[in-house]
C-alpha positions as CSV (number, residue, x, y, z in Angstrom):
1,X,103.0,103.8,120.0
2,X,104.8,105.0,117.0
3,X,104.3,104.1,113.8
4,X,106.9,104.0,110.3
5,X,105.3,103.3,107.1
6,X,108.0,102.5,104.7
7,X,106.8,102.0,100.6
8,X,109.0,99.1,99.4
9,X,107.0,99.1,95.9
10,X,103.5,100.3,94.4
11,X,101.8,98.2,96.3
12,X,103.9,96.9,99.6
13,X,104.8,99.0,102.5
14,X,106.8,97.9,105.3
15,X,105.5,99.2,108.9
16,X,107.3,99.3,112.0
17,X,105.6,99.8,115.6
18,X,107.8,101.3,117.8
19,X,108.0,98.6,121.4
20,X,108.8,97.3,123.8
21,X,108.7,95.0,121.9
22,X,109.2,96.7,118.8
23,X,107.4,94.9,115.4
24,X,108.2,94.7,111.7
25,X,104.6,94.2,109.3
26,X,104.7,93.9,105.4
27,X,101.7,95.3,104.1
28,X,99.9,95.2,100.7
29,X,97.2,97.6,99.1
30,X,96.0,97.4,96.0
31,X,94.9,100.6,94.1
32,X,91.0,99.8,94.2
33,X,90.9,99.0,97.7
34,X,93.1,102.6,98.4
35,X,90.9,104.2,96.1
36,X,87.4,102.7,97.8
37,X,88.6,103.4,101.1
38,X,89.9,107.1,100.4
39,X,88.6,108.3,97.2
40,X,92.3,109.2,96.6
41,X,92.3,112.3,99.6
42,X,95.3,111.2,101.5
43,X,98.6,109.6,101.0
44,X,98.1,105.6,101.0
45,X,101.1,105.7,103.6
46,X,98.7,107.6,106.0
47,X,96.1,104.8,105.2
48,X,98.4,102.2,106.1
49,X,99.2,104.6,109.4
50,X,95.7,104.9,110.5
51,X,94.7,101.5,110.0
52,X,97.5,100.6,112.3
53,X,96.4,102.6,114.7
54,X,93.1,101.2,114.4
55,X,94.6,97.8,114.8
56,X,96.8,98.7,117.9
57,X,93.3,100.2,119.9
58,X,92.3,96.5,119.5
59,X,95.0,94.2,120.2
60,X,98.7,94.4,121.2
61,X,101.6,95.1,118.0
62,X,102.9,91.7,118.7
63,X,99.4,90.5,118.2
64,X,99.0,92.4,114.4
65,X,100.0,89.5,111.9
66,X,103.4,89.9,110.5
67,X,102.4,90.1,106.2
68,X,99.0,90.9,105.3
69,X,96.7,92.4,102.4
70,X,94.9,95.5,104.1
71,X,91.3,94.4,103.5
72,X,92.0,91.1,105.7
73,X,91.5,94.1,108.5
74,X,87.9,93.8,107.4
75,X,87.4,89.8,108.3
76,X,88.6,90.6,111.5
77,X,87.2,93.8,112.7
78,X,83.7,93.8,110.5
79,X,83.6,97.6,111.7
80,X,86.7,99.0,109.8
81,X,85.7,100.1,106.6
82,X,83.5,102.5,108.2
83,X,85.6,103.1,111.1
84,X,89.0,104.3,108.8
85,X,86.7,106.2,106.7
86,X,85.6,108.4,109.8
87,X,89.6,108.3,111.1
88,X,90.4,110.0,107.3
89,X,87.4,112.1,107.0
């Protein structure tokens, strides 16, 4: 599926997943959870991408909640952190 991550602000992105059906997700990230989870190396759009994909090799787009902070990934899929750190590394 494609994926279009969209910064609104500093800290909100808006990310759409290409259907059928196609879904709209806002997304926030704050700066120490980028900076923990990246250590700055990529763009926190390609973040937001990656963890999307992460998302979408677990459950269907029109399962992925709709507004969300990024770490709420974590209570969800315990292995993530580690997971996105490997996808980015």
């Amino acid at each position: 599926m494609q994926i279009h991550v969209e910064k609104l602000d500093e800290k909100t992105f808006r990310v759409e997943v290409a259907g059928p059906p196609a879904t709209t997700h806002t997304v926030t990230v704050e700066p120490g959870y980028y900076e923990k989870l990246t250590g700055g190396s990529v763009p926190v759009e390609t973040l937001i991408e990656k963890s999307f994909e992460f998302l979408l090799e677990r459950e269907p787009n029109t399962s992925i909640l709709r507004r969300f902070s990024l770490p709420v990934i974590q209570s969800y899929f315990p292995e993530y952190e580690s997971t996105i750190r490997r996808m980015l590394g």
